[in-house]
N, C-alpha and C positions, 0 to 999 in steps of 0.2 A: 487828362493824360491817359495815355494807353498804354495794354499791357507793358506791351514791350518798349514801348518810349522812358516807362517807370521802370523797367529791368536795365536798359540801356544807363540811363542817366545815376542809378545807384551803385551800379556793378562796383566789386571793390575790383581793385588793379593788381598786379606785382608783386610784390613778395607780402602784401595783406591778405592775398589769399593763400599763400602757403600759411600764414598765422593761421588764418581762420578755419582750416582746415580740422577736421574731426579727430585728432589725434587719438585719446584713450582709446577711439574704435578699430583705428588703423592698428594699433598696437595687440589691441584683443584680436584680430585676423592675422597677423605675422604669427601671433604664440599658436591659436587654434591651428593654423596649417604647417606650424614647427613638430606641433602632438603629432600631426598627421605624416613628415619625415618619417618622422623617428618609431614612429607604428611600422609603416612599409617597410622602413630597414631591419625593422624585426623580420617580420614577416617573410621575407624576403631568405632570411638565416644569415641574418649580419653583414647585406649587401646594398650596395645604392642601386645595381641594376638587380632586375627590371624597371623596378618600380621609382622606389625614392627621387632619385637623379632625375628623369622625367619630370618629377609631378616639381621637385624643384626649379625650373625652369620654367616650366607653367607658371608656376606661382609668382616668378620673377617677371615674366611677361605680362602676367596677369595683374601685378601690384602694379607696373608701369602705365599699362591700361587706366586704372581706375585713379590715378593721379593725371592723366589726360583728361578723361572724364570731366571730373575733379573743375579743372581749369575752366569749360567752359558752362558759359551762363546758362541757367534752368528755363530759361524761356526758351532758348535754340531746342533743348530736352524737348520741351513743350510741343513747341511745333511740329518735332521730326515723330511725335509720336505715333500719327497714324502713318506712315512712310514704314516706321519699324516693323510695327505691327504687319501691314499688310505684307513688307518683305517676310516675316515670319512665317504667316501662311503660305507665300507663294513657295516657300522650301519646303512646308509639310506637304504641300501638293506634290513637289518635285521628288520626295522621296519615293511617293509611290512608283513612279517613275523612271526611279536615278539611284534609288537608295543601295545601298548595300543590307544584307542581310548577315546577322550575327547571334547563332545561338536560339534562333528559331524566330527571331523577330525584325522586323527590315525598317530602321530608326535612323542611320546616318548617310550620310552625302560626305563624301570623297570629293575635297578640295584640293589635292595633292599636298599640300604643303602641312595638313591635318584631315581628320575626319569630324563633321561638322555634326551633331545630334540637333538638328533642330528643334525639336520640343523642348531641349532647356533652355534653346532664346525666346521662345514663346512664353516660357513660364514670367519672365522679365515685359516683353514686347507688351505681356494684357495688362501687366498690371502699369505701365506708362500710359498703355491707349485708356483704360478706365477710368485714373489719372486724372488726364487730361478732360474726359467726358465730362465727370463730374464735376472739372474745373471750369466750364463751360458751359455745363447747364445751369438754370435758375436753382435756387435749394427750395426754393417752394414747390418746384417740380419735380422733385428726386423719387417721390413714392404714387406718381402718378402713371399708372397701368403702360400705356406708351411708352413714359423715360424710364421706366422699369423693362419693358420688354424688349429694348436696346442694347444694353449692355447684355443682356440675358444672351441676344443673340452672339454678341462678340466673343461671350465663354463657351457656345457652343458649338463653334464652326471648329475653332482648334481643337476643342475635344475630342469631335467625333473624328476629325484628323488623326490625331492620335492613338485614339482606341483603333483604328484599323492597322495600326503599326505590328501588333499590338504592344501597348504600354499602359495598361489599369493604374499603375502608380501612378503617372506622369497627370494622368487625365484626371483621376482625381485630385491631384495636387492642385492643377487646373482650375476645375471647381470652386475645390475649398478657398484655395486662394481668392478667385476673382468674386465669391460670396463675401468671402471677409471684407473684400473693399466698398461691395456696395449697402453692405449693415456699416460698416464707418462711416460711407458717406453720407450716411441718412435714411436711408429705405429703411421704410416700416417694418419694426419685427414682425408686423404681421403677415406679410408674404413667407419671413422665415418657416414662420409655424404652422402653413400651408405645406411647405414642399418638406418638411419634420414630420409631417405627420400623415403625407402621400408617401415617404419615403419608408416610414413603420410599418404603413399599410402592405406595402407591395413586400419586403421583408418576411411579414407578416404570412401575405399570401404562399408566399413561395415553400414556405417553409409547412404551412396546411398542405400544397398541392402534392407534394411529396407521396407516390404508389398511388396518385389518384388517374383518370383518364385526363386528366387539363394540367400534368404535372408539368411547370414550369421551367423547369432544368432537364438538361440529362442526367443520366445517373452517376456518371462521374464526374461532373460538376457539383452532385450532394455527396459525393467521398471527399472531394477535396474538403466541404466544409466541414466534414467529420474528423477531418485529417486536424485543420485548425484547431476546434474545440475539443479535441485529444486526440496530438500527433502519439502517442502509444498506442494509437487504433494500427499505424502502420511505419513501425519505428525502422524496417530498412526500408521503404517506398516514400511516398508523398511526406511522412515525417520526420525522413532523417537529418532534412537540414536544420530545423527548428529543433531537434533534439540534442545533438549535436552543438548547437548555439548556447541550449540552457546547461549544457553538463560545464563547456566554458567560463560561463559568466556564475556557475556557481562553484568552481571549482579556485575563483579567482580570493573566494571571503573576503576578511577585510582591506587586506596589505598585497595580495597577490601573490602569484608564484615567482616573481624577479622579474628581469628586464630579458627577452629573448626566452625564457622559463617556461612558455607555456606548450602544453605537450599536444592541446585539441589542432593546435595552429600547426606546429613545428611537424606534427605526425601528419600534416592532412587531412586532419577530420571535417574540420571545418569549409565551408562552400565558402567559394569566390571572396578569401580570406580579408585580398586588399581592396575590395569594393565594396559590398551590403554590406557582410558580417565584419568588416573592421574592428565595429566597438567592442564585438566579442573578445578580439585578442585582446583589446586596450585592459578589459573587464578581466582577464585572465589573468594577463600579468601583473595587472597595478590593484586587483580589485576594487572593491564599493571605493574607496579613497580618490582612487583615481576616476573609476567610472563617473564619480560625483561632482569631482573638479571638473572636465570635462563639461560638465552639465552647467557646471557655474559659468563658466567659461560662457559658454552660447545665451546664457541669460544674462550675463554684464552686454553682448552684443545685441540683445533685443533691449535691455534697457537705455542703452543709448542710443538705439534707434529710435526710438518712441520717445525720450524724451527731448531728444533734436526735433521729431515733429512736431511735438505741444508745443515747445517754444518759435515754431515756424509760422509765420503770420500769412502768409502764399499758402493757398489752397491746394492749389499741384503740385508741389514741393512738398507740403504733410501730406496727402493723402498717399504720392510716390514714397516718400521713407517709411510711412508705416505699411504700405503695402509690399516692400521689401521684406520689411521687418517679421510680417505674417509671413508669408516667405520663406524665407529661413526658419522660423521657427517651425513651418508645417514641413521645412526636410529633415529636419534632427529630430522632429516626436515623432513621424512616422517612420523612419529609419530605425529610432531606437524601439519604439512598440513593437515593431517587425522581428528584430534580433529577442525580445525578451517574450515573444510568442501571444504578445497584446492583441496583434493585428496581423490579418494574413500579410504571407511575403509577396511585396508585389514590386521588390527592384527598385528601392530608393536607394541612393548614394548617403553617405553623412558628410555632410557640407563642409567640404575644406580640410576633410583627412581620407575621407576615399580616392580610391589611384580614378584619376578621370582627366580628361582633357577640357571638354564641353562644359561642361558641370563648372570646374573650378575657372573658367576665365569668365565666361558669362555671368557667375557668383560675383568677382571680381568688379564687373561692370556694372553691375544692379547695385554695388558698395560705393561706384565711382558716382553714380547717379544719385544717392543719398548724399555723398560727399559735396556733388553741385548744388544739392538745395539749402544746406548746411551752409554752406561756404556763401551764398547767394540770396540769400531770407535776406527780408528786409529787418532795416535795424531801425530803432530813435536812434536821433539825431542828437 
């Protein structure tokens, strides 16, 4: 019997698949993007507009979405995935072309009816097409140089895509993400510990070449990293955002300062309050308490991601949940590492409470696509 003859013939039907459907997770993304209302209406100074109202509708569009999703069979998923993918790139191409430019960087396509970021469908589009790769290669194949240099390639056509936008966030996310599928799907740690320890090296280098005659950077490209390893090198210049972030998220202590209470937010201090630095307000008002809920929160959503794919007996169906699951997990630690001065800033959103359009339907769809493998595993009989 073939794939899809065996997907065909088991599919459950009608109202078994609304049973079947992933519910504790559905519920974990209603609350995490309820945090994230009720953030913006902060932020906002006790208003739905600009922010809130919008990203409510989104959200609402966006649950609709991924209850569509949802309904159909993960073999249709399967097939459409090189179709996705290759549409994804063919937008990252078109941006250069068509894109609009915002804030110094030219990342979306003007659809009229929204603005389209194509690199967050990408972020989704690699990890189906890898997916699916892996689902169709031999596993005896998986760490041989060839079906190794394959997908390699697939992670790096959108990158380099991307880095010309520019978006260093995105492309690493990129990266990290589409590495993490192919060490799940079996590739030998050993290649890992190759590009670990080309990646030390060149770090390494860069940081020797520094006042030499083969200095590797320019020179304010080595301020910025000074800026990072201590933003008090230039607390109104290149460190006032991350400065700013920390006086925030420690100003908030245990319990916080109230609900709308906090003054980094309310005064302005804080950059781009309802997008990156979000969890700062969260951290300010609510502190560690809240900031830690939060945390729980997105970790009940990876654990049931990942343990819907262990119990997934479809190879494309686990490899797609838990390569969502890395996913999300790699936009809240880098998002939050960012805000708490871990990791340079380089424009990640937090997943389902930043004001965004792109970002939270496409999230949306990558949970509707977990939902179809979930809902669509095979079961005993």
């Amino acid at each position: 019997m073939s794939y899809l003859e065996y997907h065909v013939k088991t599919v459950p039907t009608g109202l078994s698949k609304i049973l079947r459907l992933n519910w504790p997770l559905i519920l974990l993304l209603i609350t995490v993007a309820s945090v994230g209302f009720v953030m913006l209406y902060s932020v906002a100074g006790g208003s739905l507009t600009p922010w809130a109202e919008p990203q409510i509708e989104r959200f609402a569009v966006g649950l609709a979405a991924m209850f569509i999703v949802a309904m159909v069979p993960i073999w249709f998923w399967r097939n459409m995935a090189g179709l996705a993918f290759g549409v994804s790139i063919l937008l990252l191409i078109g941006v250069e072309f068509f894109g609009e430019t915002r804030m110094g960087a030219q990342r979306w396509i003007d659809l009229g009816f929204m603005r389209l970021q194509p690199s967050e469908l990408t972020k989704i589009t690699l990890v189906m097409m890898l997916a699916a790769y892996y689902d169709w290669l031999d596993i005896r194949k998986t760490s041989h140089p060839l079906w190794v240099a394959i997908p390699v390639v697939m992670i790096l056509i959108p990158t380099l895509l991307v880095l010309r936008q520019p978006d260093l966030g995105t492309a690493l996310l990129l990266v990290a993400g589409g590495g993490a599928i192919m060490f799940i799907a079996g590739v030998s740690w050993w290649y890992f510990g190759v590009v670990a320890a080309m990646l030390g090296s060149l770090i390494t280098a860069v940081f020797m070449s520094r006042g030499t005659d083969w200095q590797m950077l320019k020179d304010y490209q080595y301020r910025r990293i000074d800026t990072f390893l201590d933003p008090s090198t230039d607390p109104l210049g290149a460190g006032y955002h991350i400065t700013q972030a920390k006086i925030a998220l420690g100003s908030g202590g245990w319990t916080g300062r109230g609900f709308m209470q906090g003054t980094q937010s309310r005064l302005n201090f804080l950059p781009e309050k309802h997008t990156d630095f979000i969890f700062t307000t969260l951290a300010e008002e609510f502190g560690f308490i809240g900031a830690f809920s939060l945390l729980g929160l997105y970790g009940l959503i990876i654990l049931f991601c990942f343990s819907s794919a262990f119990a997934n007996k479809d190879r494309f169906g686990s490899l797609l949940t838990l390569g969502v699951g890395v996913t999300f997990f790699l936009f809240f630690a880098v998002n939050m590492s960012m805000v708490m001065g871990l990791a340079p800033v380089v424009g990640v959103p937090l997943p389902l409470v930043s004001y965004g359009g792109s970002a939270m339907l496409v999230l949306m769809v990558a949970f509707g696509l977990t939902q179809s493998a979930h809902v669509h595993r095979p079961r005993s009989r």
